[in-house]
C-alpha positions in Angstrom: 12.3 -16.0 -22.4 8.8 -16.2 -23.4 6.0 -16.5 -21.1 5.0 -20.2 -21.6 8.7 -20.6 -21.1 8.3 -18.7 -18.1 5.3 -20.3 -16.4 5.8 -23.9 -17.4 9.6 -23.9 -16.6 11.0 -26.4 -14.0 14.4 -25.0 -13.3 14.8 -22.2 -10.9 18.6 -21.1 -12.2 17.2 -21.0 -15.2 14.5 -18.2 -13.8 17.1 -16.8 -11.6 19.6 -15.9 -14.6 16.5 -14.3 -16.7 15.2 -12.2 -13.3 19.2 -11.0 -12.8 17.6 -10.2 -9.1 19.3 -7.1 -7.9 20.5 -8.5 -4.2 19.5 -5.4 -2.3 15.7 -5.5 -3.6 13.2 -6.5 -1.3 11.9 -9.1 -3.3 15.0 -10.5 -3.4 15.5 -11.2 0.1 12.1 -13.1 0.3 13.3 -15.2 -2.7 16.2 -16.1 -0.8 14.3 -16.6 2.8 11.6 -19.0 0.8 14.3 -21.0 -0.8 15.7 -21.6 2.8 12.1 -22.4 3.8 11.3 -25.0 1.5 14.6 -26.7 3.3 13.3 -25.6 6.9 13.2 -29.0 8.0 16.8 -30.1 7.4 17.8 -26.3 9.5 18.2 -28.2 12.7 20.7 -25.5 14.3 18.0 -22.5 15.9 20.5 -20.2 14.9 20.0 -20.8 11.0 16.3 -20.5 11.5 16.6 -17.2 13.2 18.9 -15.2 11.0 15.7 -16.3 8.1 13.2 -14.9 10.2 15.9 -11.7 10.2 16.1 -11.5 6.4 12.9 -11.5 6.4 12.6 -8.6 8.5 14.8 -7.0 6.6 13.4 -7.1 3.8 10.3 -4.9 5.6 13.0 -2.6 6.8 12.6 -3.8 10.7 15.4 -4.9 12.0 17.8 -2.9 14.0 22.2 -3.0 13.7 22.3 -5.1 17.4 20.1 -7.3 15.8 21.6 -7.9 12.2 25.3 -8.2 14.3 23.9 -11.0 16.5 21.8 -13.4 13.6 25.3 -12.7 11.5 26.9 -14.6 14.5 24.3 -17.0 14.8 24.6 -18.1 11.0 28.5 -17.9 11.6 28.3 -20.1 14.1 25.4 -22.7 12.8 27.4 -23.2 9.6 30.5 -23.7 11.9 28.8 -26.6 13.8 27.3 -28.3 10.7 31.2 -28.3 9.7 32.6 -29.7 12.4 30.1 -32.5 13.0 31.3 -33.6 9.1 28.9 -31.8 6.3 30.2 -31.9 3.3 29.1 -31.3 0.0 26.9 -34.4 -0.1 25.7 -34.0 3.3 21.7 -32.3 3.7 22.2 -30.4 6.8 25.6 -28.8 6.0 24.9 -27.3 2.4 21.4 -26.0 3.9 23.3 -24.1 6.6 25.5 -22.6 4.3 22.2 -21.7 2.2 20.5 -19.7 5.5 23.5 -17.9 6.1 24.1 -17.0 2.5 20.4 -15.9 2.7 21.5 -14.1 5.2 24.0 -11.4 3.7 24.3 -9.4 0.8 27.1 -9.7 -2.0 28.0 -7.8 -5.1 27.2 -10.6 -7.9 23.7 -10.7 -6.5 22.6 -12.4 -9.7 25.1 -15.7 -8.9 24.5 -15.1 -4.9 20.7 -15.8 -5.7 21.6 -18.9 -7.8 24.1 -20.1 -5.9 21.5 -20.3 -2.5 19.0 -22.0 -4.9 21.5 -24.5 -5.6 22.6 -25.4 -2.4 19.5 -25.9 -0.6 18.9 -28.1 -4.1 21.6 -30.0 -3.1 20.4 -30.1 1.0 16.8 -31.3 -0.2 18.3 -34.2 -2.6 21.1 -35.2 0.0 18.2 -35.6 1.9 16.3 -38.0 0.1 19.2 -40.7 0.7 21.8 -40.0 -1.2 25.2 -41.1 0.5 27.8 -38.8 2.8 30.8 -37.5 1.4 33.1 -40.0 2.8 31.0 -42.9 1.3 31.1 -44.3 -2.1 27.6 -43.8 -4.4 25.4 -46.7 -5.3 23.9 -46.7 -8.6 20.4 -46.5 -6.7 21.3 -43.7 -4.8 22.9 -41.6 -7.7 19.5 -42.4 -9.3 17.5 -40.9 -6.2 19.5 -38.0 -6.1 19.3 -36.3 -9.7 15.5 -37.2 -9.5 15.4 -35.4 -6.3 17.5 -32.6 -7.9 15.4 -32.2 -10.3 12.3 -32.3 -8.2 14.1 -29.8 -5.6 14.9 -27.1 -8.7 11.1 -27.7 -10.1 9.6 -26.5 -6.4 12.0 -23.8 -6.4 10.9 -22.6 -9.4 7.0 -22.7 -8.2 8.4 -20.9 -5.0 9.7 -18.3 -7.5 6.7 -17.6 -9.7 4.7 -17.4 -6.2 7.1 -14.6 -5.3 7.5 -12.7 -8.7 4.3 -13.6 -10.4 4.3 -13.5 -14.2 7.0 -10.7 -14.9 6.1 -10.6 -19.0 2.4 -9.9 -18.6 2.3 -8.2 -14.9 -1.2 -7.8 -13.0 -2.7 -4.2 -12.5 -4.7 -3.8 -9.6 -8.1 -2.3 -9.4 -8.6 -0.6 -6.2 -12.4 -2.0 -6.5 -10.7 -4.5 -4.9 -9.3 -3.8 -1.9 -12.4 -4.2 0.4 -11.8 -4.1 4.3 -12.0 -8.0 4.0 -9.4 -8.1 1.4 -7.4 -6.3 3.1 -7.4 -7.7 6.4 -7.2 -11.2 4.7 -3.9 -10.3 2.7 -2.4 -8.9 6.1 -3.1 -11.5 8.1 -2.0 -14.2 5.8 1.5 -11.7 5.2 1.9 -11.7 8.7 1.1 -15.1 10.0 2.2 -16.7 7.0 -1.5 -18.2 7.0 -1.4 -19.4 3.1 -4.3 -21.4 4.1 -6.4 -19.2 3.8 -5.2 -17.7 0.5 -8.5 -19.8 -0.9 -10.1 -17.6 0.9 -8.7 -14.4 -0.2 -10.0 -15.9 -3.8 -13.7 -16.0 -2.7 -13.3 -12.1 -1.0 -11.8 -11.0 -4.1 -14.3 -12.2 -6.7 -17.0 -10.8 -4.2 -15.3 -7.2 -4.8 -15.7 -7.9 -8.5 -12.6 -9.2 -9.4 -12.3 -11.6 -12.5 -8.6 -11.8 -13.0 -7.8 -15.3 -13.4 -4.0 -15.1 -12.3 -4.7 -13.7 -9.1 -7.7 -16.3 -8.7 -6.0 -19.0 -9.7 -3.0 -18.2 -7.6 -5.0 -18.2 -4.7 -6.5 -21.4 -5.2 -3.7 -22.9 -6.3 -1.8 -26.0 -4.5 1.2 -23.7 -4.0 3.7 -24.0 -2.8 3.4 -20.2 -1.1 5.9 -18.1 0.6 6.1 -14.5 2.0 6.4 -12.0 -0.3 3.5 -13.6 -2.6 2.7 -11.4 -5.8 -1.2 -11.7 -5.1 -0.6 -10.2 -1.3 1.9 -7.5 -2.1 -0.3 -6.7 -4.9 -3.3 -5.8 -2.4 -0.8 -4.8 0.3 1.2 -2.5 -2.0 4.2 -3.6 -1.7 7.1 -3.8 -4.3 
């Protein structure tokens, strides 16, 4: 892997098996939760939606054992429903279930767990696009939309990724010059309220404090997409 190959790639298994992620890493579980995100629309069971806002809280250590035993329910039971009203493989909402409760846990392959969430919310966000149920026959038309959207799916994924890990072959030092009360209070507030909005913002408070790094700047200013556990904010936050 070299870093052109890195930046410019549009396939997130192909990121994922080079990172190895190591499943109990905090990074990881916001890799995980912004995969599930980017299919947020297509989790139309609550329950899937709150056991991602649990992994996230998880990975920040915040969660107590009542409340990790009640989302593992809730993802239980939203990947039940999605079954029984007739997901398949082919459907969107059932394969994007399965991805938010997979999220969810933990498993010993953590390298394959990571890739296999990544593919089925790929699948979710193509099935999506009009592709055919499992119990129906494919069109030529609609086989057509779906590996476009496949490919489009594994391409955002793989933005999603870089926003989370950043560049891991030339990594970003920090200069504390930076980290001005603004900053500061910029980066937690967009952390918290998943404000990525203002992350253009961020950008201008930055260079005020004297920084020139175009990664971070650029990042910032970027069209995204964004997700929680952005490089550019744990950077200044100091998280790993």
């Amino acid at each position: 892997m070299t870093e052109a190959d890195w930046m410019e790639s549009s396939d997130v298994v192909f990121m994922l098996e080079y990172l190895k992620p190591d499943g109990r890493e905090r990074k990881t579980w916001l890799l995980k939760c912004a995969y599930c995100r980017d299919a947020w629309h297509l989790l139309s069971d609550s329950d899937s939606r709150h056991a991602i806002e649990v992994a996230e809280r998880i990975a920040d250590g915040s969660v107590t054992t009542q409340e990790l035993n009640n989302a593992l329910r809730e993802a239980n039971r939203a990947v039940g429903r999605a079954s029984y009203q007739g997901g398949g493989i082919h459907d969107a909402a059932y394969p994007a279930h399965t991805a938010a409760h997979a999220a969810y846990c933990t498993a010993s392959n953590s390298e394959l767990f990571a890739v296999g969430i990544a593919r089925a919310v790929c699948i979710a966000l193509a099935s999506a696009a009009g592709v055919t149920g499992r119990h129906q026959r494919y069109s030529r038309e609609s086989k057509g939309n779906y590996d476009a959207a496949q490919i489009h799916a594994r391409a955002e994924l793989a933005k999603l990724t870089r926003c989370v890990v950043g560049n891991p072959l030339r990594p970003v030092t920090l200069d504390p010059f930076w980290l001005t009360s603004t900053v500061t209070a910029l980066a937690t507030g967009i952390y918290e309220q998943r404000a990525f909005d203002r992350l253009p913002i961020l950008a201008d408070a930055l260079q005020e404090a004297g920084c020139e790094n175009e990664d971070v700047l650029s990042h910032c200013r970027g069209e995204g997409p964004h997700a929680r556990g952005c490089w550019v904010i744990d950077l200044i936050l100091g998280k790993q």
